[in-house]
N, C-alpha and C positions, 0 to 999 in steps of 0.2 A: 289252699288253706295254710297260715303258719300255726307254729307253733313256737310257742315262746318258754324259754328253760330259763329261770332265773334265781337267784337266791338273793335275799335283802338282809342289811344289815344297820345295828345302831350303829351310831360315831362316835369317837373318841376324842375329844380335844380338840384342836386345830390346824396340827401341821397338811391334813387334806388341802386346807385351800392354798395354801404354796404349791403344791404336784398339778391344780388344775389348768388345764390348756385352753379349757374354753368355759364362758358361762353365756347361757339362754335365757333368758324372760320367759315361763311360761305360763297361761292361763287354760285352767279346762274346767270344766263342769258333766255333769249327767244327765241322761235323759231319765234315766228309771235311778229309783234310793237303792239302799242297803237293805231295808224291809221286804220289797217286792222280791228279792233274792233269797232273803231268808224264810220268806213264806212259801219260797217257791214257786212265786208267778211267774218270773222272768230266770231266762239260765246264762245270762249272758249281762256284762254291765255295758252301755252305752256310753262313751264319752264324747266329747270336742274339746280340743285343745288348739289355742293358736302356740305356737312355737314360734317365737321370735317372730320372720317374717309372712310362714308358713302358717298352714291349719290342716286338722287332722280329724277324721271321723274312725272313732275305734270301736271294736264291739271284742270285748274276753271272756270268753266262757268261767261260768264261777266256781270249778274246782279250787279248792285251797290247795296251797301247795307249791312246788317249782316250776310246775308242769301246766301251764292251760292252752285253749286253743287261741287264736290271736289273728283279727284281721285289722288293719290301717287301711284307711283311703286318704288322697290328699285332698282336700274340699278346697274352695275359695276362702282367703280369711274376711271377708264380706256376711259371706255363711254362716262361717263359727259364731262371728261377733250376733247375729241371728239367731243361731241354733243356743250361743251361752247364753241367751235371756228367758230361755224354754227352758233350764238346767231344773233341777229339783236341789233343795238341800243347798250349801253355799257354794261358792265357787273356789278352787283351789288355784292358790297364788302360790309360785315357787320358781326358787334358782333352778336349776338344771346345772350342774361343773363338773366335765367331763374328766377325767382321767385316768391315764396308761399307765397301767403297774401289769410288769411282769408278763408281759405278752397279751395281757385284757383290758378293756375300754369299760372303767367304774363309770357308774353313772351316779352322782352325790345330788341329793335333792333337797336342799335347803330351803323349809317352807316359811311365809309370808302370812302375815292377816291371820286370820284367828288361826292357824295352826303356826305361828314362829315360837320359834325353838324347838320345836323336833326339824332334825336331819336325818336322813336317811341314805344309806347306801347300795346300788344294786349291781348285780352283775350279771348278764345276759352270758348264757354255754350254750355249747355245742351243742351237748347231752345232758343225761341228769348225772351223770358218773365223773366230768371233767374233772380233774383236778385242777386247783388252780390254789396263787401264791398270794395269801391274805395280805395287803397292809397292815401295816404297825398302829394306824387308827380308825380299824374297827374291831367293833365290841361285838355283842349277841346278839348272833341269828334270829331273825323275826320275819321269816319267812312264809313260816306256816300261823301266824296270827293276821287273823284277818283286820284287828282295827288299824294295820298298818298299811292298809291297800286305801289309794285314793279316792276310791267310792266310801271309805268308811270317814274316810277323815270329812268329807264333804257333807256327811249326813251327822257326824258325830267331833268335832275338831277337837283337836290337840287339848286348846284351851280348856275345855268343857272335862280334861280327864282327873280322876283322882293322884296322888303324889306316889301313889304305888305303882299307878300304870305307868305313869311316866319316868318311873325307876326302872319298870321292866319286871319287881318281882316276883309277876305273875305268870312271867314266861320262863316254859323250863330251860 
């Protein structure tokens, strides 16, 4: 079983995409919505994602927070392209650009299709206690809100939000 530590962050400006080393094409969708989570039928969100030239079967436990459980499998991408015509809710279209700041591998997720213009920034720890050394272009932690998880953007996008969400002033 993994588990996955992570914290997400908004972006600031631009200078991110100069520090990136690498960018991916990626496409995922879900098998179950945001609903069946919040009702409680399912405890776990279902994805497929092709990755560049790969594909991926994931299933994350739905604690909120830094902290969930987290498995990957690697599928055929014959599969995925299969399994993302089952998806519920739309399908999430995104850069992936990776970058090394300060001894950690950010993971910047610049969305596509009904969610572009939010960017997102993540970073995967050891533990939940790491310290680690922010870049100069990120902003506020939205880690423990869930419409920033991409099961929520796929059942609720970007587009669809009001001028406040997407200012953020509703995260403390």
């Amino acid at each position: 079983m993994g588990t996955e530590i992570e914290r997400k962050f908004l972006i600031t400006g631009n200078d991110w995409r100069d520090a990136a080393h690498e960018v991916v094409p990626m496409a995922q969708g879900y098998i179950n919505d945001m609903a069946a989570l919040d009702e409680g039928r399912q405890k776990a969100s279902v994805r497929v994602r092709i990755e560049g030239d790969s594909a991926y079967l994931n299933l994350k436990s739905l604690r909120l927070g830094h902290t969930r459980q987290e498995f990957d499998y690697p599928i055929p991408v014959e599969d995925a392209r299969a399994l993302l015509a089952l998806c519920v809710g739309g399908l999430i279209d995104k850069r992936r650009h990776y970058i090394r700041h300060a001894g950690h591998l950010w993971e910047v997720d610049e969305f596509l299709g009904e969610n572009a213009g939010l960017v997102v920034a993540e970073i995967e720890l050891e533990h939940a206690d790491e310290v680690f050394q922010a870049p100069s272009w990120l902003a506020k932690q939205v880690t423990d809100s869930s419409r920033y998880y991409n099961l929520a953007l796929a059942s609720r996008p970007y587009s669809q939000w009001t001028d406040g969400e997407r200012e953020g002033r509703d995260i403390p």
